[in-house]
Backbone as CSV, one residue per row, in Angstrom:
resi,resn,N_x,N_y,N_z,CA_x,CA_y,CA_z,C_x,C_y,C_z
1,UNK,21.000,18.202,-23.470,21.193,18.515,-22.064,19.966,18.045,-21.276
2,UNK,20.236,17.792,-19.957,19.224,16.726,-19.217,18.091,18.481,-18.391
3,UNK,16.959,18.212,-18.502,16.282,19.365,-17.479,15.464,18.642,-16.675
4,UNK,16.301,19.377,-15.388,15.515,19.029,-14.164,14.279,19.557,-13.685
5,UNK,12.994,18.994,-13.703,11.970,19.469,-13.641,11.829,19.533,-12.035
6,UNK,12.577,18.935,-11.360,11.918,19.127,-9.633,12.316,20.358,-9.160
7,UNK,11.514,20.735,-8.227,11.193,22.125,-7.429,12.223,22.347,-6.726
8,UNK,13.138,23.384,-6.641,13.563,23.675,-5.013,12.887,24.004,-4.068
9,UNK,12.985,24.020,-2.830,12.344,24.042,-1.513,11.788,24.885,-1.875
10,UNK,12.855,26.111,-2.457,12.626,27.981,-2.110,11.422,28.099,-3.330
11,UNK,11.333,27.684,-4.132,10.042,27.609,-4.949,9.118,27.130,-4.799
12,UNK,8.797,25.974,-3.640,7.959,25.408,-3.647,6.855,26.578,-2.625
13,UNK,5.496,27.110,-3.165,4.999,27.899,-2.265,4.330,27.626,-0.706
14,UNK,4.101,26.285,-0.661,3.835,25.814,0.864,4.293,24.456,1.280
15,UNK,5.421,24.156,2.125,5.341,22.667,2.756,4.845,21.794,1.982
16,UNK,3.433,21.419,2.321,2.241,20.579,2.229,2.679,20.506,0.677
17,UNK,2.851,20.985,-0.250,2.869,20.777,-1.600,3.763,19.183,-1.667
18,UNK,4.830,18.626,-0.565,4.812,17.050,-0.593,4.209,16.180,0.069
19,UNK,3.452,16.555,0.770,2.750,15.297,1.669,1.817,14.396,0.590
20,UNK,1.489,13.690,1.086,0.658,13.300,0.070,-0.877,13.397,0.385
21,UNK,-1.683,12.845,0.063,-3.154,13.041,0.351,-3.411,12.176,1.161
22,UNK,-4.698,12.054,2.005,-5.480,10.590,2.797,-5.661,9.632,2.084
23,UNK,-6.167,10.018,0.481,-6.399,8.930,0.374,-5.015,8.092,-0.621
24,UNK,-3.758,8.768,-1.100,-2.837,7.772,-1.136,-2.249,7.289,0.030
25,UNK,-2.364,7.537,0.848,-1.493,6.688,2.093,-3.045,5.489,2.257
26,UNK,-4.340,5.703,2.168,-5.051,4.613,2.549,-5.227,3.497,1.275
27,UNK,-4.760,4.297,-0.074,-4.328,3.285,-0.939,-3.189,2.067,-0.879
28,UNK,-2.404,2.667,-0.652,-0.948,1.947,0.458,-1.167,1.325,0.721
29,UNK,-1.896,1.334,2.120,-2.039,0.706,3.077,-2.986,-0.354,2.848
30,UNK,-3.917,-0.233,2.133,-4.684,-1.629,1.456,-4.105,-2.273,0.752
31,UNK,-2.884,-1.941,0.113,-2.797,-2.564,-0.906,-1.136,-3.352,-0.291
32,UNK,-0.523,-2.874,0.456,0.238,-3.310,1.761,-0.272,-4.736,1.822
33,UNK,-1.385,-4.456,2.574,-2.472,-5.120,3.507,-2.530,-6.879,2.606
34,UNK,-2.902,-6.354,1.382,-3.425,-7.596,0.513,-2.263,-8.474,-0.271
35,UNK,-1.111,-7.840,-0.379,-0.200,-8.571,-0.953,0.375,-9.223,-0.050
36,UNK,0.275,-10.622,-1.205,1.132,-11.938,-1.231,1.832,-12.377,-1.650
37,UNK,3.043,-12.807,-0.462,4.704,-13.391,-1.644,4.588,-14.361,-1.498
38,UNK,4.561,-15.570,-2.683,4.568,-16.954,-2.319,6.086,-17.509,-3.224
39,UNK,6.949,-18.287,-2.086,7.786,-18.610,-2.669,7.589,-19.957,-3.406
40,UNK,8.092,-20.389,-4.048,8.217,-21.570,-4.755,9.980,-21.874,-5.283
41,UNK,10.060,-23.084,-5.667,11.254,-23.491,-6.020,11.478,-23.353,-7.554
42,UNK,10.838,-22.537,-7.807,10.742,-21.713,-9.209,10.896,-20.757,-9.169
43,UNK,10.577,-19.386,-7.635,11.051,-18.407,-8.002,9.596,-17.633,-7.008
44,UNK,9.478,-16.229,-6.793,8.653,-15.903,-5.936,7.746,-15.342,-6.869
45,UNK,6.152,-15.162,-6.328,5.088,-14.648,-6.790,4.489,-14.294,-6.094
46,UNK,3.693,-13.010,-7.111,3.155,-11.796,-6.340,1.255,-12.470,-6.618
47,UNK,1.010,-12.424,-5.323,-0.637,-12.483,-5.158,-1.268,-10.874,-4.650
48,UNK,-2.492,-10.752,-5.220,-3.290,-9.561,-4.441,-4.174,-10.536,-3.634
49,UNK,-4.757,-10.607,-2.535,-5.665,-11.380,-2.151,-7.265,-10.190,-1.777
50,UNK,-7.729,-10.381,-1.752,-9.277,-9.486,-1.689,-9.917,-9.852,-0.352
């Protein structure tokens, strides 16, 4: 039998228990920031650029 480990609302003890933190959304967002799709006639590729 399959067990569902996620929370209901009514258990969860505050809101905030999903937001996420500052610093994953500023992880994101750099990392957003730096990726590169380069197509080719072979097929697309992923760049990080720095």
């Amino acid at each position: 039998m399959i067990k569902n480990y996620s929370k209901k609302s009514s258990e969860l003890k505050n809101k905030n228990d999903l937001r996420p933190s500052r610093d994953t959304i500023q992880f994101i967002l750099s990392y957003s920031q730096s990726l590169r799709v380069i197509k080719t006639s072979n097929g697309e590729y992923d760049s990080l650029q720095d």
